[in-house]
C-alpha positions in Angstrom: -2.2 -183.7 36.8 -3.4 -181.3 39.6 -7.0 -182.2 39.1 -5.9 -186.0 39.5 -4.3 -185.3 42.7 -7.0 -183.2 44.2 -9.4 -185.3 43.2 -7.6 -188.5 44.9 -7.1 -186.7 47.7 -10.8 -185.5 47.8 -11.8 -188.9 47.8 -9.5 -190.4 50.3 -10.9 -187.7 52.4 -14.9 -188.9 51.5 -13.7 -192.7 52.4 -11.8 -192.2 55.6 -14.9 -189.9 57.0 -17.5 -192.6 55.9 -15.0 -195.2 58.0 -17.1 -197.9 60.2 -19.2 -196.7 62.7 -20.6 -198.4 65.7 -24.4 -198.3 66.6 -24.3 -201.4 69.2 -25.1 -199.3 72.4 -28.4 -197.3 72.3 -28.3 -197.2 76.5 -27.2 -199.6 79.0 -27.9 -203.3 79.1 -25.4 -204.6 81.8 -25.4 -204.1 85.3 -23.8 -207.3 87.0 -20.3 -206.7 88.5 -19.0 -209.1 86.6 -20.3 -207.5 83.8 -19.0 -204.0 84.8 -15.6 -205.5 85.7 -15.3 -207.0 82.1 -15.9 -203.3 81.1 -13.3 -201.1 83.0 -10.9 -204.4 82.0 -12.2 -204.0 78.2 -12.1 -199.8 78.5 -7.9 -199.9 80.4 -6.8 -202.3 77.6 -8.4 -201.6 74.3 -8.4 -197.7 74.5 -5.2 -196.8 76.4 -3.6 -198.7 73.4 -3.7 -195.5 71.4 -4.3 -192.9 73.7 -4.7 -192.0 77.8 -7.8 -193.0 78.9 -10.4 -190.2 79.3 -12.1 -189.1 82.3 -15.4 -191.2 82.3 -17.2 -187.5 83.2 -16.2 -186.2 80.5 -19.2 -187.1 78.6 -22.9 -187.6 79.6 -24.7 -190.7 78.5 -25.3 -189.6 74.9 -21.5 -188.3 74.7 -20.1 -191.5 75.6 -22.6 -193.6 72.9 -21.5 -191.0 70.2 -17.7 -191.3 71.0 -18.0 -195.0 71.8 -19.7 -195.6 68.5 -16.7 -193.6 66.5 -13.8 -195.5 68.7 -15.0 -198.8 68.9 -14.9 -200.0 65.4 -11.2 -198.5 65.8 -10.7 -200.5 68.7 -12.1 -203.7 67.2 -14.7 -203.8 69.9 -17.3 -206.5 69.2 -20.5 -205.4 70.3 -20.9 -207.2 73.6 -17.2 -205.5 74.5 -18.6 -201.8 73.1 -22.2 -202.5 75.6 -20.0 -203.4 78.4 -17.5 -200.5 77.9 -20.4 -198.1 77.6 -22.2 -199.5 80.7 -18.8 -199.6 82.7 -18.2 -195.7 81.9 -21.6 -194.9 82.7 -21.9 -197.2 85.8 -19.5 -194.5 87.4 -20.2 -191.3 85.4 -22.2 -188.6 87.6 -23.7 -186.7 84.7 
């Protein structure tokens, strides 16, 4: 019975870790205002849903694609919202 319960929990642990990942953004795309705008509206409303928003310099470029491409599948971001998120947060990052 113990080796069925390690075992489940083993592979709930595999599944969860393999969750979806986001590879929209490989650098930025938009640079309208309007665009930008979209982007700090998107970034305020999606992700201070589950948590306080992060300082945008708390990452570098790279950093924000990695952590943009693990939160935005959780965040339900379609891609054009995850490109316009990432451009926003980079628009006013000084890294």
């Amino acid at each position: 019975m113990k080796k069925v319960i390690l075992a489940t929990i083993a592979f709930s642990a595999l599944m969860v870790s393999c969750g979806p990942k986001s590879i929209a953004v490989t650098g930025p795309k938009y640079k309208s205002s309007e665009q930008l705008a979209q982007g700090k509206t998107i970034f305020e409303n999606s992700c201070n849903k589950c948590h306080g928003l992060p300082n945008p310099e708390k990452h570098d470029d790279q950093g924000w694609i990695n952590t943009l491409s693990r939160m935005a599948p959780r965040a339900k971001l379609n891609d054009d919202q995850h490109q316009m998120v990432y451009d926003y947060l980079i628009s006013i990052n000084k890294k």
